[in-house]
C-alpha positions, 0 to 999 in steps of 0.5 A: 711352474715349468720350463716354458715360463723359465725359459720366457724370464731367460729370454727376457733377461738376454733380450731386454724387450719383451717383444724381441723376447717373444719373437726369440721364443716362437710366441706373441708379446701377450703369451709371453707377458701372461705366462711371466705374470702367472709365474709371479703369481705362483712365486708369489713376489714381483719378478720384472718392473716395468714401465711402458716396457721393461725396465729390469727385474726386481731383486726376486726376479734376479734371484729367480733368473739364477735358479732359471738358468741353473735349472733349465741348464739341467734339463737340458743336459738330462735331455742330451742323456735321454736323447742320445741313448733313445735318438735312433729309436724315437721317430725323426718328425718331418715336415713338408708342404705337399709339393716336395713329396715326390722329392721326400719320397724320393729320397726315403727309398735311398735314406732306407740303405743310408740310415737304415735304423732311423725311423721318421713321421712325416706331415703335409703342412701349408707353408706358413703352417709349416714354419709355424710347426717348426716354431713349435717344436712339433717338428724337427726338419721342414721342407718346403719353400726357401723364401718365407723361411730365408725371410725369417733368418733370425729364426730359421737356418735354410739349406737348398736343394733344388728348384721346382719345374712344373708340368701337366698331369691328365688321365690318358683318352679323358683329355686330348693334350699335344705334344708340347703345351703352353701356359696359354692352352691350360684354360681349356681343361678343368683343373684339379689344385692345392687348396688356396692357402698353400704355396703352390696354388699361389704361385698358380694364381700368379703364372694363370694370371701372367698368361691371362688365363681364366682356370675353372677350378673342379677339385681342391684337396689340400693332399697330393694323394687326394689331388692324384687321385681325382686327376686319375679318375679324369675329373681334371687335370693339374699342374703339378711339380715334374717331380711327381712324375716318377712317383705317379707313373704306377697311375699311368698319367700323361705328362708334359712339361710346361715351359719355364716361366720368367718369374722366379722358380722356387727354390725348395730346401730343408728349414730347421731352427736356429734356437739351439744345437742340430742334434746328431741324427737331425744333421746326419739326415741333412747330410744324407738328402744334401747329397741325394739332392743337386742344388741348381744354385748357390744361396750364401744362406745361414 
C-alpha cells in the first residue's frame, strides 16, 4: 500500500467516476483501476461495486476511505513541517520549453539579488512533455506556452508574462542577409531548428507554409545550446525568439528582426498545478519573474 492508491480511492469517492477521478489525479482510467484493484488485494476485501461504472463502495470500502483521508491528511501536514524547515535549502524544480530560455536566463541574473538563498534546477521539456512533468510532479513551476495549458483549466493555473517575437540568427560573413528581411527571403538559407515535436518548430511549419516556403532543414537539436552553436559554426541559420538575442551576443551573431505575422503570437507564461495549495517559495518566484516580466495583454485566466 501507499499514498498514491490512497489518494486514487479519495479521489474516486469525491468524483463518483473513475475516469473524472483519473483525470483528477494526472493518470489514465486503467493506472487508475489497476492500482484500486491491487490495493483490494493487499487489503484482502472488496473496496468499490461496480457495474458498467462505479456504483459505490462496499461497507469495507467506506471504512477504508475513513482511515484514507485520516491518514493521508497527516502526511500531508508532515509534509508542511518537513518542507518549510527544508524549502529554501531543497532545489526549486523548473521547467521550460526551450524557446523561454533567453527569458529564464534573463531573469535568474535578477532572482540572485531577489531571492538569493533559493536554489533552483531547470529542465528543457517539449510543451506536451512539459505540462505532463507538471502532471507528474516532476516539476514544480513550467514556462512555456499558455494555450495548451489554458486548454486544460480544470488542471493547470497559467499566468503570463509576455508574447514571443521571433527574428533570424546567422553567423557574420558565412550567410549575406539585408538589412530588413522578410518571411519570403528565408528559403534561400539552410536552417538549423528545434526537433519536430517541440511548440516553436511547429509554429515554423505553420508561418513557412503561410508565406510558401519550401526550408531545407541542415540541423535539428532539441537544445537551444546545441542549435546556437551549429548556427555559430555557420552550419545554418534559425529562427529563434528576439529574446536570445542578448543571451547569444557573446557568439557575435547577426540578428534581424522578422516582421510580425497575422497569425496569433504566442503567449508565453508560468503554468503550475491546481491540485493543491502554492507553496510559499514556489508563490514568491511567481511574484518575483511577474514583475521582472511585462505582459503585452491581459488574459482573465485562472
Amino acid at each position: 500500500m501507499d499514498h498514491r492508491q490512497l489518494r486514487f480511492l479519495v479521489a474516486l469517492a469525491r468524483e463518483r467516476h473513475f475516469g473524472r477521478a483519473a483525470r483528477a489525479c494526472h493518470v489514465t482510467q486503467p493506472t487508475l483501476s489497476a492500482r484500486l484493484k491491487q490495493l483490494e488485494e493487499e487489503l484482502g476485501a472488496p473496496l468499490i461495486e461496480r457495474g458498467r461504472r462505479f456504483e459505490r463502495f462496499t461497507a469495507e470500502g467506506e471504512r477504508v476511505l475513513a482511515h484514507a483521508r485520516r491518514i493521508l491528511a497527516e502526511f500531508e501536514a508532515l509534509r508542511g513541517e518537513l518542507v518549510g524547515e527544508r524549502a529554501m535549502s531543497k532545489p526549486l524544480m523548473l521547467g521550460a520549453v526551450p524557446s523561454a530560455l533567453a527569458e529564464v536566463g534573463r531573469w535568474l541574473g535578477l532572482l540572485d539579488l531577489r531571492l538569493p538563498v533559493l536554489p533552483l534546477r531547470l529542465r528543457e521539456y517539449a510543451m506536451p512533455a512539459l505540462l505532463q512533468a507538471l502532471a507528474d510532479h516532476e516539476v514544480e513551476l513550467a514556462l512555456g506556452y499558455l494555450d495548451p495549458a489554458a486548454a486544460m483549466s480544470d488542471v493547470f493555473a497559467v499566468r503570463p508574462l509576455y508574447r514571443e517575437r521571433l527574428a533570424l540568427f546567422a553567423a557574420p560573413g558565412r550567410f549575406e542577409l539585408p538589412e530588413t528581411l522578410d518571411w519570403s527571403a528565408l528559403g534561400a538559407y539552410p536552417h538549423c531548428a528545434l526537433t519536430p515535436e517541440m511548440q516553436h518548430r511547429r509554429r515554423l511549419a505553420r508561418l513557412f507554409e503561410r508565406a510558401g516556403l519550401t526550408v531545407e532543414t541542415r540541423f535539428e537539436a532539441d537544445s537551444m545550446a546545441a542549435l546556437a552553436l551549429m548556427v555559430a559554426q555557420g552550419f545554418g541559420v534559425a529562427v529563434l525568439p528576439l529574446g536570445f538575442s542578448a543571451l547569444l551576443e557573446p557568439l557575435g551573431l547577426e540578428v534581424r528582426v522578422l516582421p510580425e505575422s497575422d497569425l496569433e503570437v504566442p503567449r508565453i507564461g508560468a503554468i503550475w498545478r491546481l491540485d493543491e495549495p502554492i507553496p510559499a517559495r514556489l508563490g514568491q518566484l511567481l511574484e518575483t519573474i511577474s514583475a521582472l516580466s511585462i505582459p503585452e495583454l491581459e488574459l482573465n485566466l485562472r
